[in-house]
N, C-alpha and C positions, 0 to 999 in steps of 0.2 A: 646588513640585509638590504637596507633601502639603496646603497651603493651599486649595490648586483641589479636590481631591478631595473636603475636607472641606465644602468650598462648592456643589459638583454636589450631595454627599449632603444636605445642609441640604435646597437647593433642592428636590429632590425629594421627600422628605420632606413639605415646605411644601403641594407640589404635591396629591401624594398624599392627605395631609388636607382639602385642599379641596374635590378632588372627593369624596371620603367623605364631608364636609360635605353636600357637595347631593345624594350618592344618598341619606343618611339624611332629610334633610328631605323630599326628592321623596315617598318609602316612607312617612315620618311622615302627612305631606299626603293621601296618595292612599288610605291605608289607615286615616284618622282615626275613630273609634267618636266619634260627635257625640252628645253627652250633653243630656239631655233635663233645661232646668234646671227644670221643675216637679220632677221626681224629685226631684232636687239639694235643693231645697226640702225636700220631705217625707224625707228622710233625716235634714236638721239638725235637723227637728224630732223624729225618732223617737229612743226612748230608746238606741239600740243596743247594744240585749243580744244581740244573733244567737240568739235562743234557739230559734227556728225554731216556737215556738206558733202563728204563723198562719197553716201552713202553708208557708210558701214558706223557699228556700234562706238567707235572712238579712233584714236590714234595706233593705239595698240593691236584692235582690231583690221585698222587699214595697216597697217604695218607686215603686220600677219599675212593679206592678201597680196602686197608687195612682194613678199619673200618666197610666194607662191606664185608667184608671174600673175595673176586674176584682174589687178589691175594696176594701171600706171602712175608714175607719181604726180603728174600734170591732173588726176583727178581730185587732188589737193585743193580746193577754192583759198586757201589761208597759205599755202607756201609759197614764196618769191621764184623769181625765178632763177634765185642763184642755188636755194634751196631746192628747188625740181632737180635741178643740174645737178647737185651732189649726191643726192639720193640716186639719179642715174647711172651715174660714174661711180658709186659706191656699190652697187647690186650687179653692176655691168646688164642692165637693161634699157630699155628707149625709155624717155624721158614722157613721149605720150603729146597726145595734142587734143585738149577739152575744151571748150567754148566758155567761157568765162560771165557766168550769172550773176546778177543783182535784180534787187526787193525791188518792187514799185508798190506805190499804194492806189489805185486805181480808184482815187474818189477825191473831190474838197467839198463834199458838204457842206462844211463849218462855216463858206460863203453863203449856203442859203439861209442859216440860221430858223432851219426848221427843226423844232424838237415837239413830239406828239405829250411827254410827259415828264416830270424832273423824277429819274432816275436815284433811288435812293440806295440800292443794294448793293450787292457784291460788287468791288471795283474789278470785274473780269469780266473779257467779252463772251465767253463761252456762256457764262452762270447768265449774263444781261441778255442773249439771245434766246435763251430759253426763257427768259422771262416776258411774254408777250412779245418777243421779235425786239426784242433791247427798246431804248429810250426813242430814239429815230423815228420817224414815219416812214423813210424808205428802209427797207428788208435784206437791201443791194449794199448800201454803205457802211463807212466804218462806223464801227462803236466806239472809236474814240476810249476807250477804258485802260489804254496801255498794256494791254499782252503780249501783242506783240515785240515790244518796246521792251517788257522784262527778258523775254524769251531770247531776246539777242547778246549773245555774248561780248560783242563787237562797240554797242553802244551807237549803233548806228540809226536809230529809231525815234525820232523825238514827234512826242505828241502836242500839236501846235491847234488849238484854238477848234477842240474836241474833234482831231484828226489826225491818223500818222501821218507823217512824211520822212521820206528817209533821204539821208546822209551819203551819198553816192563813194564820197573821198574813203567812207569807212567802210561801206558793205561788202562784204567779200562774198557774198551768193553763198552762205550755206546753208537759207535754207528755214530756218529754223523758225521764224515771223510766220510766214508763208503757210507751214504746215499746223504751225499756232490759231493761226484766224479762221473764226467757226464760219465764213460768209465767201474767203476764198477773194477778198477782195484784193488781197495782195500776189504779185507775179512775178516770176522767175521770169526773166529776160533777160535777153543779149546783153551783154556788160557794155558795149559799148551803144547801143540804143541811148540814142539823147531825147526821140519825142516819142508822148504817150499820148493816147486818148484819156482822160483824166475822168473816165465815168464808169461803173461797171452795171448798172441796172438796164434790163434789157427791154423796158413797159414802153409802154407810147409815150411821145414827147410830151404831149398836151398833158395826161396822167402825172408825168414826171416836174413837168414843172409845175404844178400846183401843189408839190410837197420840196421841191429843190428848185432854186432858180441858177445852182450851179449844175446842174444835169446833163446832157449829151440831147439834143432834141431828134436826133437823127433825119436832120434835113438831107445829107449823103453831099454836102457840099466838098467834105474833106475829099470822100473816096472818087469824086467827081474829076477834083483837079490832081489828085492823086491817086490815081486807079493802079498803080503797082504798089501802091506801101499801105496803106488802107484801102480796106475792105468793111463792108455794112454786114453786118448779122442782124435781121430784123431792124431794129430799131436803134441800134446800138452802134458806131462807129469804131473799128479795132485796130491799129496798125499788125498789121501785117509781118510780123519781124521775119520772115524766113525770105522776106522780099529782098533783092538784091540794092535797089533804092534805099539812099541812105535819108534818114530824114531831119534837120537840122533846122537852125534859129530863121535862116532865110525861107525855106518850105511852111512855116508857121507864119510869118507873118506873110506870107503871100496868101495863105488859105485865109488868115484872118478868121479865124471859129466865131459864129455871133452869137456863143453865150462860153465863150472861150476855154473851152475842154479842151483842145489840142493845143499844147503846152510842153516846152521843154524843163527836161529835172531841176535845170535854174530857173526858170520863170516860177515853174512850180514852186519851190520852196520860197523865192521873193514873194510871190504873191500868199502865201501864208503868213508871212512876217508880216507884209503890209496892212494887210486883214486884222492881225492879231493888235498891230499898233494903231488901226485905226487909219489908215492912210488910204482904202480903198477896197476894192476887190481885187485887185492886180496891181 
């Protein structure tokens, strides 16, 4: 008797599975997402970094827009350009022509060695700006807390002597620092821009330096001898990037900045080191 019992149970069991078999395949069937293998294509070829520079939710998502003509592969900040190429030649579409972005950090505070209070909280600058305007006396500057620096997938970000500064060899502009920073201090710019205004607070000089003596005093002597590539906003000295005028190592020491905010990406990052090692401000 217990034999039968055990052989009803079997059986039905058996049963039971089978039909679970064909409602799942029916569902499978009926509710199938049919994949679009041009995408399919253009994915294996993108480098998939998800770093989200072109806009769109990931690789797969741009991939998507690809196969939909929306947009072009050149809007890739992370693909080479053998990689544009093949993606183009593989969709049989234009290859596209984007202007090529990288992070600046528009600040070196950590020369003035101003801090209003020792910061003991949340190592993030979002959480540190909401905490009385972060550790800083200036409102303008970096926090220095590294979120940036996490946020970049690239590695491009090193925080030197309670300031980002980034890595130009590694930045691929997509992005992602940028929309991280609660202060805005960091900017999308022409990939090939070498010189930045190294300030972002926009107060009177006089104000500014008695909490930073690395600050922008906006005497306009930059925008003066360079009236096509900087430009003065209040108080504030900005290069100009949509200017035709390239701005370079020889245009920087010809303005000579006298509390030296206008600075190329290498001087910038040497002069961080040298700070950090004790060798000076610059």
């Amino acid at each position: 008797m217990d034999y039968m019992v055990l052989l009803y149970a079997i059986l039905l069991m058996g049963i039971a599975g089978i039909i679970l078999g064909v409602v799942i395949a029916a569902f499978v069937k009926l509710f199938r997402v049919k994949s679009d293998p041009r995408a399919d294509l253009a994915l294996e070829l993108l480098p998939g970094a998800n770093c989200g520079g072109c806009g769109r939710a990931g690789c797969a998502d741009f991939a998507k827009a690809l196969a939909a003509g929306e947009v072009s592969p050149a809007n890739c900040p992370v693909s080479s350009s053998e990689q544009i190429s093949a993606i183009s030649i593989a969709l049989g579409i234009d290859s596209g022509k984007v202007e090529r972005k990288q992070a600046v950090v528009l600040c070196r505070s950590f020369i003035g060695e101003v801090r209003k209070m020792n910061y003991n909280g949340v190592q993030d600058c979002v959480a540190a700006n909401m905490v009385a305007g972060g550790p800083g006396e200036c409102r303008y500057g970096c926090l220095g807390l590294g979120t940036c620096a996490r946020k970049c997938p690239f590695g491009a970000i090193e925080i030197i002597g309670q300031v980002a500064v980034v890595h130009r060899e590694l930045c691929v502009g997509c992005g992602k620092c940028a929309a991280a920073c609660p202060r805005g201090v960091i900017k999308m710019v022409p990939a090939e821009a070498e010189v930045h205004v190294y300030c972002h607070s926009p107060i009177k000089g006089a104000e500014k330096r008695k909490m930073c003596k690395a600050g922008c005093i906006g005497c306009g002597k930059c925008s003066r001898m360079l009236p096509d590539a900087v430009k003065m906003d209040g108080f504030l000295a900005q290069v100009d990037y949509e200017s035709v005028t390239v701005l370079d190592q020889e245009a920087v020491s010809a303005v000579k900045c006298p509390v030296g905010c206008l600075l190329t990406a290498d001087e910038r990052l040497t002069a961080a080191y040298n700070k950090l090692e004790g060798r000076g401000d610059e």
